[in-house]
LOGU-8490 format. One record per residue (C-alpha): residue in three letters; residue number from 1; z, y, x. Coordinates in Angstrom, 1 decimal. Last residue first. Layout:
N
type, seq, up, north, east
ALA, NUM, Z, Y, X
...
//
This chain:
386
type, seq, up, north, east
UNK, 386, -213.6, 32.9, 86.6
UNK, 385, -210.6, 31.5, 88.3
UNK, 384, -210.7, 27.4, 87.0
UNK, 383, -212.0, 25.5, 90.1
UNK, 382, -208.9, 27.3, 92.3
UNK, 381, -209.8, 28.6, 95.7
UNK, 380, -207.3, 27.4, 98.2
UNK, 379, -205.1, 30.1, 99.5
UNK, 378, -201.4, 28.9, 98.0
UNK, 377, -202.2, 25.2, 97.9
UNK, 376, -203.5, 25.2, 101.1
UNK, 375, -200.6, 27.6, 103.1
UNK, 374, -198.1, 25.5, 101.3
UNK, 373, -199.9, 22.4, 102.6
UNK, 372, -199.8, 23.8, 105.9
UNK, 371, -196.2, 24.6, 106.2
UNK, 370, -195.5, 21.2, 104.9
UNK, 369, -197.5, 19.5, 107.4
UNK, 368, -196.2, 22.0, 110.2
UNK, 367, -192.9, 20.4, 109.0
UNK, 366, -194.4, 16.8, 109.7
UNK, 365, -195.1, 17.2, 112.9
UNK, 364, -191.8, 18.4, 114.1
UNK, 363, -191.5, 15.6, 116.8
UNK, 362, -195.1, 14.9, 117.5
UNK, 361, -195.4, 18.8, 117.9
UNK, 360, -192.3, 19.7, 120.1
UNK, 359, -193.4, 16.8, 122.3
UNK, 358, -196.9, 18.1, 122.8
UNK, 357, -195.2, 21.7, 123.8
UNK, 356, -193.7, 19.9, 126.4
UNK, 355, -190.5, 18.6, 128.1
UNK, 354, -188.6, 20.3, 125.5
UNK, 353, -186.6, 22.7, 126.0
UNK, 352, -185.1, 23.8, 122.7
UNK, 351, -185.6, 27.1, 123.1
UNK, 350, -189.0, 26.6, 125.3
UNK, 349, -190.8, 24.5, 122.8
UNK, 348, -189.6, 26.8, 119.6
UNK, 347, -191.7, 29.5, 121.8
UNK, 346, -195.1, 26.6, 122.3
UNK, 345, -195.3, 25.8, 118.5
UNK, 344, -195.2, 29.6, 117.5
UNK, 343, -192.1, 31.5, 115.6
UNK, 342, -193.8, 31.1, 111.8
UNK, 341, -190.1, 31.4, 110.3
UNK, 340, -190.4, 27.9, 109.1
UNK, 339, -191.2, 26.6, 112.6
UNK, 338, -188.0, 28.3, 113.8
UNK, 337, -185.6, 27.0, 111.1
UNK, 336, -186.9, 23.1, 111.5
UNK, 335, -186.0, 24.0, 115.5
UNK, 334, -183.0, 24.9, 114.4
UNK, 333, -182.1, 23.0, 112.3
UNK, 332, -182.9, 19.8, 114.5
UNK, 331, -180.8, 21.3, 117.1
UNK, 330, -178.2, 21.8, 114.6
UNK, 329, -178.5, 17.8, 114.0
UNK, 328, -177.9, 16.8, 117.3
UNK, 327, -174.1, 17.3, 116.5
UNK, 326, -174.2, 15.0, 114.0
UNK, 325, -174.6, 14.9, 110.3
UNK, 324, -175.1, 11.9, 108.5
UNK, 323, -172.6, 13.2, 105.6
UNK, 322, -174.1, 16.1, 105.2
UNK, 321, -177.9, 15.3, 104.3
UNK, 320, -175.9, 12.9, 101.7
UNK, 319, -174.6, 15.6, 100.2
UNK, 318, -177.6, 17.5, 100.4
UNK, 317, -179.2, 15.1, 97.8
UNK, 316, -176.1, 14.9, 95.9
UNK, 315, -176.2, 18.5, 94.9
UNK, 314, -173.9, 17.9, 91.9
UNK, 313, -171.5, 21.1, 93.0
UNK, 312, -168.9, 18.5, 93.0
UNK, 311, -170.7, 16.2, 95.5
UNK, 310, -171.8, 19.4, 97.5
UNK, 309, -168.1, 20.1, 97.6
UNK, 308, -167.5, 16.9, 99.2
UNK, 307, -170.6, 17.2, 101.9
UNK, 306, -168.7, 20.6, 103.2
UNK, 305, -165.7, 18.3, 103.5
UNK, 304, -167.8, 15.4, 105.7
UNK, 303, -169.8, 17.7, 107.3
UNK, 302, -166.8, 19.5, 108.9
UNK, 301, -164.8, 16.3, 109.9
UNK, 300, -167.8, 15.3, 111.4
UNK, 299, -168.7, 17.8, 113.1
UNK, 298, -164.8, 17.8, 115.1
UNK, 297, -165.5, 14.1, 116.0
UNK, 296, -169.3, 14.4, 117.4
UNK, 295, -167.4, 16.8, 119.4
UNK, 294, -164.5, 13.9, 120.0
UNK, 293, -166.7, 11.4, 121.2
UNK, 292, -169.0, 13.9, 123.1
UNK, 291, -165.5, 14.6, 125.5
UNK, 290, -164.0, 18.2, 125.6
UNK, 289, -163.3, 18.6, 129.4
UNK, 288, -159.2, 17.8, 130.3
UNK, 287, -156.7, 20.2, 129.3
UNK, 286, -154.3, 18.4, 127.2
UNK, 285, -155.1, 14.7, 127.3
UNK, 284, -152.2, 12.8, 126.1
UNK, 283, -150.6, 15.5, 123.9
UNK, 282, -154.0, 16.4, 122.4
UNK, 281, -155.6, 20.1, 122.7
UNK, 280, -158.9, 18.8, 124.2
UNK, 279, -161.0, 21.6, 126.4
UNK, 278, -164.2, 23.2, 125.5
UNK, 277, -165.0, 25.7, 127.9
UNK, 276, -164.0, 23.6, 131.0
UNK, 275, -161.5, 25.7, 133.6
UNK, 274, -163.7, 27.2, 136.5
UNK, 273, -163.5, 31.0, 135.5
UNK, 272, -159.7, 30.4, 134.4
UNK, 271, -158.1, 31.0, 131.3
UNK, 270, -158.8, 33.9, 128.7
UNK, 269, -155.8, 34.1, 127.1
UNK, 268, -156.5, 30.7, 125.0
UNK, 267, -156.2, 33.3, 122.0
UNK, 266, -158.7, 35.7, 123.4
UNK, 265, -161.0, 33.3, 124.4
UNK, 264, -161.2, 31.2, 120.7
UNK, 263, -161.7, 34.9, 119.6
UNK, 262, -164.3, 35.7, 122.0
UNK, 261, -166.2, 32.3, 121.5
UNK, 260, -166.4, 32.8, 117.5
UNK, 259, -167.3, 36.5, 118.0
UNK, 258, -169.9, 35.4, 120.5
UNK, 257, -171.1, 32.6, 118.5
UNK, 256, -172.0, 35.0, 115.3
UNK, 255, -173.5, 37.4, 117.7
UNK, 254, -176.3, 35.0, 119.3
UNK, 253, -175.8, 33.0, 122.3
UNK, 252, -178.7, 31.8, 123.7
UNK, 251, -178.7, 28.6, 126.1
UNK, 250, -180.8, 29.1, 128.7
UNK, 249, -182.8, 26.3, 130.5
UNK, 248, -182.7, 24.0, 134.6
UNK, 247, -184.0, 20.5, 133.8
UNK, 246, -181.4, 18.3, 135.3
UNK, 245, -183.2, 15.2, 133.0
UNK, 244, -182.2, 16.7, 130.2
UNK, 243, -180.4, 20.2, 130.5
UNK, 242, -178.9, 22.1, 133.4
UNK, 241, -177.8, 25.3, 131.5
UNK, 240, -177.7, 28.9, 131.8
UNK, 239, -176.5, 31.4, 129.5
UNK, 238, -177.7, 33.9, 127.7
UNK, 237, -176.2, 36.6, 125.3
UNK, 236, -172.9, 36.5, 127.7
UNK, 235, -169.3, 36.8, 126.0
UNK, 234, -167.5, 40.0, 127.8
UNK, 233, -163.9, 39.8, 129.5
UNK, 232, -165.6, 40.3, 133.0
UNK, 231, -168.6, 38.0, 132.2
UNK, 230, -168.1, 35.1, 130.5
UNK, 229, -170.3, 32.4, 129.0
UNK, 228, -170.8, 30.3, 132.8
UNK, 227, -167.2, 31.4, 134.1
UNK, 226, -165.5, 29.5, 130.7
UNK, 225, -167.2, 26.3, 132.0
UNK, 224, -170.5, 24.7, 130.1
UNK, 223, -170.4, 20.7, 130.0
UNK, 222, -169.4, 20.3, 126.0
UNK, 221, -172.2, 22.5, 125.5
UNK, 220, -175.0, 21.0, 127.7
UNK, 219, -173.8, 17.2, 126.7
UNK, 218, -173.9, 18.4, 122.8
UNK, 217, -177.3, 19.2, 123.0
UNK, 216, -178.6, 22.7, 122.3
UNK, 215, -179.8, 24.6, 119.5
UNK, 214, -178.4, 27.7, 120.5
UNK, 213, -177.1, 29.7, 117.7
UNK, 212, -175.7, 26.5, 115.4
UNK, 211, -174.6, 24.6, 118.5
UNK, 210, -172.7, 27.8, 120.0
UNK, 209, -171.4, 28.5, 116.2
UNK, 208, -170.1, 24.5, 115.6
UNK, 207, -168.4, 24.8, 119.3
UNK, 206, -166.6, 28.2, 118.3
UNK, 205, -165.0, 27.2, 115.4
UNK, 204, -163.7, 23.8, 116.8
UNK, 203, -162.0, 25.8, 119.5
UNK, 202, -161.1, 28.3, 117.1
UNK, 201, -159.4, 25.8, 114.7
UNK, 200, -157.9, 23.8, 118.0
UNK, 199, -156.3, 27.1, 119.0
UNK, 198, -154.6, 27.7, 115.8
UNK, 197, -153.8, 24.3, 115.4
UNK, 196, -151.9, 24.7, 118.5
UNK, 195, -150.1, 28.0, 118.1
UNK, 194, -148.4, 26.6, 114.7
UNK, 193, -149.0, 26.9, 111.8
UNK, 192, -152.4, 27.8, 111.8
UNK, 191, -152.9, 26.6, 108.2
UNK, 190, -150.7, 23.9, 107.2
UNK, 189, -150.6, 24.5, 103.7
UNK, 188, -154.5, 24.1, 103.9
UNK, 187, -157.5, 25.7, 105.5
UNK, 186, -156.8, 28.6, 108.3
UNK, 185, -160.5, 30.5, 108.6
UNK, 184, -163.7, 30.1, 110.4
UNK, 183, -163.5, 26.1, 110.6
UNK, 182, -166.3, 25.4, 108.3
UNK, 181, -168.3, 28.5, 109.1
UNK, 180, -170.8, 26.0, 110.8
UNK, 179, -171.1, 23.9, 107.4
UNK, 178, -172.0, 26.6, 104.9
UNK, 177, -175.1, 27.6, 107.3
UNK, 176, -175.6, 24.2, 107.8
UNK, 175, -179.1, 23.9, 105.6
UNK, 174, -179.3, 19.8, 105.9
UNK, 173, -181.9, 18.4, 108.5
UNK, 172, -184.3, 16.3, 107.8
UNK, 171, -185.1, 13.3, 110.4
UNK, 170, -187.0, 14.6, 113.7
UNK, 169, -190.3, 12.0, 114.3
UNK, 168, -190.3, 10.3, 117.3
UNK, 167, -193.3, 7.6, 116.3
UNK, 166, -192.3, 4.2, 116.3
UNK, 165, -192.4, 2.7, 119.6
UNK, 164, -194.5, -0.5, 120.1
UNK, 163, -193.1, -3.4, 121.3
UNK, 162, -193.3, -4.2, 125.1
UNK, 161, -195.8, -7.1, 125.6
UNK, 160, -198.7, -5.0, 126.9
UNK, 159, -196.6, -2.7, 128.6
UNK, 158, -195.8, -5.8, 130.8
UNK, 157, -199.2, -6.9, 131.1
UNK, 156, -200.3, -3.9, 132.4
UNK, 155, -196.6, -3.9, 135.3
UNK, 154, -197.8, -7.7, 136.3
UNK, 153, -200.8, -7.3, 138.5
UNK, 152, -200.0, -3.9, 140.2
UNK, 151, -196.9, -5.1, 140.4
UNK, 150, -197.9, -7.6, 143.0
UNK, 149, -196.7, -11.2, 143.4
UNK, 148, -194.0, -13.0, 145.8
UNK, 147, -192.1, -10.2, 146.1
UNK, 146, -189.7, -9.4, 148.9
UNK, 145, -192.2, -7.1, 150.7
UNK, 144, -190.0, -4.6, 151.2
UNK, 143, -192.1, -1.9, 149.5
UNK, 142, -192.7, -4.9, 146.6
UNK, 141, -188.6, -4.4, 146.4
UNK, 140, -188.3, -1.2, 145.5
UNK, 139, -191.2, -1.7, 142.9
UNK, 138, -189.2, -4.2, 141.5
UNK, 137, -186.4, -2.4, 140.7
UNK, 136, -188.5, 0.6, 140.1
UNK, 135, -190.3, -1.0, 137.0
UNK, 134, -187.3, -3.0, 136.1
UNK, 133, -185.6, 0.6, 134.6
UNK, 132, -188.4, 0.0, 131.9
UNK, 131, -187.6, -3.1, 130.5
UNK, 130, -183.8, -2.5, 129.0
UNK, 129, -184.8, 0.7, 128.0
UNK, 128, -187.7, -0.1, 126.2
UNK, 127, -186.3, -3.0, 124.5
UNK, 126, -183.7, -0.6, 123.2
UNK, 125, -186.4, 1.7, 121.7
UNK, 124, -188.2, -1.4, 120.0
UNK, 123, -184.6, -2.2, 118.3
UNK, 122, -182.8, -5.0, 119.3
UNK, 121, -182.3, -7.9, 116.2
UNK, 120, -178.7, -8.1, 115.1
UNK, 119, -178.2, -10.9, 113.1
UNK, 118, -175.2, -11.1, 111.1
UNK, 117, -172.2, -13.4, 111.0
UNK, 116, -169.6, -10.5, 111.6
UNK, 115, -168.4, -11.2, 115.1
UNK, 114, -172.8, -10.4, 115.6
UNK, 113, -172.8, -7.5, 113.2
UNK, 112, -169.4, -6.4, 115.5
UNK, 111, -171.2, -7.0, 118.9
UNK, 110, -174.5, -4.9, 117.9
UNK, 109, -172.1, -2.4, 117.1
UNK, 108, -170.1, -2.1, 120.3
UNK, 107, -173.2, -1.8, 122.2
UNK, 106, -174.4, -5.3, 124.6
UNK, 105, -177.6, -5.6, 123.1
UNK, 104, -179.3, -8.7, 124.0
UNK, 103, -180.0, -10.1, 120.5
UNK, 102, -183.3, -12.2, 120.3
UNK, 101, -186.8, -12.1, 119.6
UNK, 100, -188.0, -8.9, 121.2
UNK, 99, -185.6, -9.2, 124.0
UNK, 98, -186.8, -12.8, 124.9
UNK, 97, -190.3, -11.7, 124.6
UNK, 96, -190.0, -9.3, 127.3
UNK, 95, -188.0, -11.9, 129.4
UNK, 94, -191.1, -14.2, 129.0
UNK, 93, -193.0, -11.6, 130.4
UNK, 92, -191.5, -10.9, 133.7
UNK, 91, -190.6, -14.8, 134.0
UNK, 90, -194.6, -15.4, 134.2
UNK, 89, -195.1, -13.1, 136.9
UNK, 88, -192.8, -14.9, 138.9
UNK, 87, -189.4, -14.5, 140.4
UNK, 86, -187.7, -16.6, 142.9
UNK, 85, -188.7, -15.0, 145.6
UNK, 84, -186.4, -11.9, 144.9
UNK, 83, -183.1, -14.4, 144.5
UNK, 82, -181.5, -16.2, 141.5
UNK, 81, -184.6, -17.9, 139.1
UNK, 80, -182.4, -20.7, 137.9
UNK, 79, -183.1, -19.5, 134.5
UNK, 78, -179.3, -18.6, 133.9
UNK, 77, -180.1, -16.5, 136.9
UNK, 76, -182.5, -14.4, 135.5
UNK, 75, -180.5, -13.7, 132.1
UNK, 74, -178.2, -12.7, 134.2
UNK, 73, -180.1, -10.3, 136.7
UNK, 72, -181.9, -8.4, 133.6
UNK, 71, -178.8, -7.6, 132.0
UNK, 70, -177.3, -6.4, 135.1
UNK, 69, -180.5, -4.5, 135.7
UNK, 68, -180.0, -2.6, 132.0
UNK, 67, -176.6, -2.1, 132.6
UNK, 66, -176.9, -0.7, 136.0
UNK, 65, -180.2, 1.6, 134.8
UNK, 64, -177.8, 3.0, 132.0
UNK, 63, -175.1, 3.3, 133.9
UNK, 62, -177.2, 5.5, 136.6
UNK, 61, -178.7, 7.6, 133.6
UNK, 60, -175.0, 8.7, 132.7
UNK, 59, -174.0, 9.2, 135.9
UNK, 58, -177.4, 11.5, 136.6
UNK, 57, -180.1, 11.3, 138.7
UNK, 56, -181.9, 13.2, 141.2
UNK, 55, -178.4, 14.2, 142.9
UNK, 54, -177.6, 17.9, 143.4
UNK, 53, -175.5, 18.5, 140.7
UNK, 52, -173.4, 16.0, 141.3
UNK, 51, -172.5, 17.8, 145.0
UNK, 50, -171.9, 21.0, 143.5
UNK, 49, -169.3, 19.7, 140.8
UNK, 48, -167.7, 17.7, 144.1
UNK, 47, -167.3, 20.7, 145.7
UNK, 46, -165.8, 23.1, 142.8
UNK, 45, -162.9, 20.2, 142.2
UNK, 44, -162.4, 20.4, 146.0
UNK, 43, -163.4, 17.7, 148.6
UNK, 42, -161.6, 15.8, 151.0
UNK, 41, -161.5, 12.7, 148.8
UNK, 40, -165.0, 12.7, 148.6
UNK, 39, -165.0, 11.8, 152.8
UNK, 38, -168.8, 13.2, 153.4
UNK, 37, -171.1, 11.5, 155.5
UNK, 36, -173.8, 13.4, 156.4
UNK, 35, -177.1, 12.6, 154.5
UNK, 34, -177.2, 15.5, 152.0
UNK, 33, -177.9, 14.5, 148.8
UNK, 32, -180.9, 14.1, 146.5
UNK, 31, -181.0, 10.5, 145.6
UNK, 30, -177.8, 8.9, 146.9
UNK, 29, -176.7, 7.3, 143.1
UNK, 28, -180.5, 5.9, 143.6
UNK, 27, -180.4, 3.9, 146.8
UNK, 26, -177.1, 2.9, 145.5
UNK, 25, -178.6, 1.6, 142.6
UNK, 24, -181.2, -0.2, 144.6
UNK, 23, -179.2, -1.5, 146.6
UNK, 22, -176.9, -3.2, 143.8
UNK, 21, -179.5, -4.7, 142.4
UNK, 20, -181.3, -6.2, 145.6
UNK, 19, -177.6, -8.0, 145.7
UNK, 18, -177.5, -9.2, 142.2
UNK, 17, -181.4, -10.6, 142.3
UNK, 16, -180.3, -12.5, 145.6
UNK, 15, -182.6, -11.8, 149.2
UNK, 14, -184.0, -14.4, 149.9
UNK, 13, -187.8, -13.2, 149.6
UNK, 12, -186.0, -10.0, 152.0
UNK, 11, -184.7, -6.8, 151.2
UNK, 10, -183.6, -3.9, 153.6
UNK, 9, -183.0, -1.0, 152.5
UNK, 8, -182.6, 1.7, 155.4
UNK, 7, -180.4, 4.9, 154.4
UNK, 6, -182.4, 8.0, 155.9
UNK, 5, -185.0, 8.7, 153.0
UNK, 4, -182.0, 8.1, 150.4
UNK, 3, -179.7, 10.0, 152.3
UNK, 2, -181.5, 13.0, 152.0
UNK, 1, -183.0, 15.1, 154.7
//
């Protein structure tokens, strides 16, 4: 039994808003683990791997939910609306509008228009995801009976006054099949001068070619150990992931990334089964798991050359492709690629894992447009053939 059916919440109408908070995201850190207690201290590297995978819910999705609430739980106090009770249905939707009309986001960016005299209005996505997490927060609470209304009654209005999303709609991808050899060979005076550039080359090497084969997101390729892609000394063809949302996939490896990964192997001299994949190579943090900061980094550095010679090569169009290249992009290409090739709607769906085949289709929508407007123009009958 989990620790989240054992654990007894217990909210009241008095109960503060930063209090029920807290238990709730505790309730949901212990989602989906055993309910002995465990000292974390006591357990190995391996142990503690095992016991994140088995929660419901992710760090990542946790901080989101804690930011989100935290956000909430502010603005609620300032109103003088500081425990469970408090709240009404009216104070619901007025903190809707609020985060339609006004700046709320707490990212780096949104701080820097602000230092910078601009306005910074949140996005209808970021709206969502401050709103949404509320839904279980209060629905958490309603199970206590520390509501004074129903959320039956308010959660329709609610979605009501959320903005509407903008169709999810996957932006063009550049042809990277000049960016992902990039870091194939020495470049400069420096070269592989040394033992350390050398490594970081074929590190950096063999990250582009396992997110150019495999389509997948950064987070599943930066998380990957050496154990998980090899096999006594041989690169796997398929290997599994936990993706989005702990959704269990394979990530191919095609031969391209298996020569890039056997040589950035070889040269580390093949460490440890449980050592990260991707590890950094700088002096403060030698060793430690590649972060997404740095792999967006290492992309970068590669679109940003390839995007210089496409400049001089007066392809400015694909230039500008480059430069807004992320890692996310080669999952863009390659579903983009797929489609292209006439590799069916529901096959692209399970390579890139998609929750379904209907997401697939919103998000590539427009390149089955383009497909089928070749298809017209090429086999529609034409007024002027006698």
């Amino acid at each position: 039994m989990s620790n989240d059916e054992t654990k007894m919440v217990t909210l009241h109408l008095t109960t503060s808003l930063s209090e029920a908070g807290a238990l709730w995201i505790e309730r949901l850190a212990l989602a989906g683990l055993d309910a002995d207690e465990i000292d974390l201290d006591e357990l190995s590297a391996e142990e503690l791997r095992q016991r994140e995978e088995q929660r419901h819910h992710s760090q990542r999705t946790l901080d989101t939910y804690s930011v989100a609430l935290n956000l909430f739980v502010r603005w609620a106090e300032r109103h003088d609306r500081r425990t469970l009770g408090d709240l009404q249905i009216d104070d619901l939707l007025t903190y809707v509008r609020v985060l339609r009309r006004r700046n709320y986001d707490l990212s780096t960016r949104a701080q820097q228009v602000q230092s910078e005299g601009g306005a910074a209005r949140l996005s209808a996505r970021s709206v969502h995801s401050y709103v949404r997490p509320l839904f279980g927060f209060l629905a958490l609470a309603e199970s206590c009976d520390a509501l004074g209304f129903r959320m039956a009654a308010v959660r329709p209005e609610l979605v009501r006054a959320l903005p509407r999303l903008p169709e999810t709609v996957a932006p063009t991808p550049p042809d990277l099949r000049r960016l992902v050899t990039f870091y194939d060979k020495p470049r400069g005076a420096d070269g592989d001068k040394t033992e350390r550039l050398k490594l970081l080359r074929l590190r950096n090497a063999a990250l582009l070619h396992l997110l150019f084969s495999s389509g997948r997101r950064i987070s599943e390729a930066l998380s990957l150990d050496v154990g998980d892609v090899l096999r006594d000394r041989r690169v796997l063809g398929r290997v599994a992931v936990q993706g989005k949302g702990r959704r269990e996939g394979a990530l191919f490896v095609r031969r391209s990334a298996e020569r890039a990964l056997k040589e950035y192997l070889v040269a580390s001299q093949y460490p440890a089964a449980t050592q990260p994949l991707f590890i950094s190579f700088d002096r403060r943090s030698a060793g430690s798991r590649l972060t997404r900061s740095s792999g967006w980094r290492i992309v970068h550095e590669a679109a940003g050359a390839v995007a210089a010679w496409a400049d001089l090569e007066g392809k400015r169009d694909e230039a500008e492709l480059l430069r807004a290249t992320s890692p996310h992009t080669f999952r863009h290409f390659v579903g983009f690629h797929l489609l292209n090739e006439g590799v069916d709607l529901a096959e692209v769906s399970q390579i890139l894992r998609h929750r379904s085949v209907e997401v697939t289709r919103n998000f590539y929508a427009r390149y089955k447009d383009v497909q089928l407007q070749e298809v017209h123009d090429q086999f529609s009958a034409d007024p002027f053939d006698e």
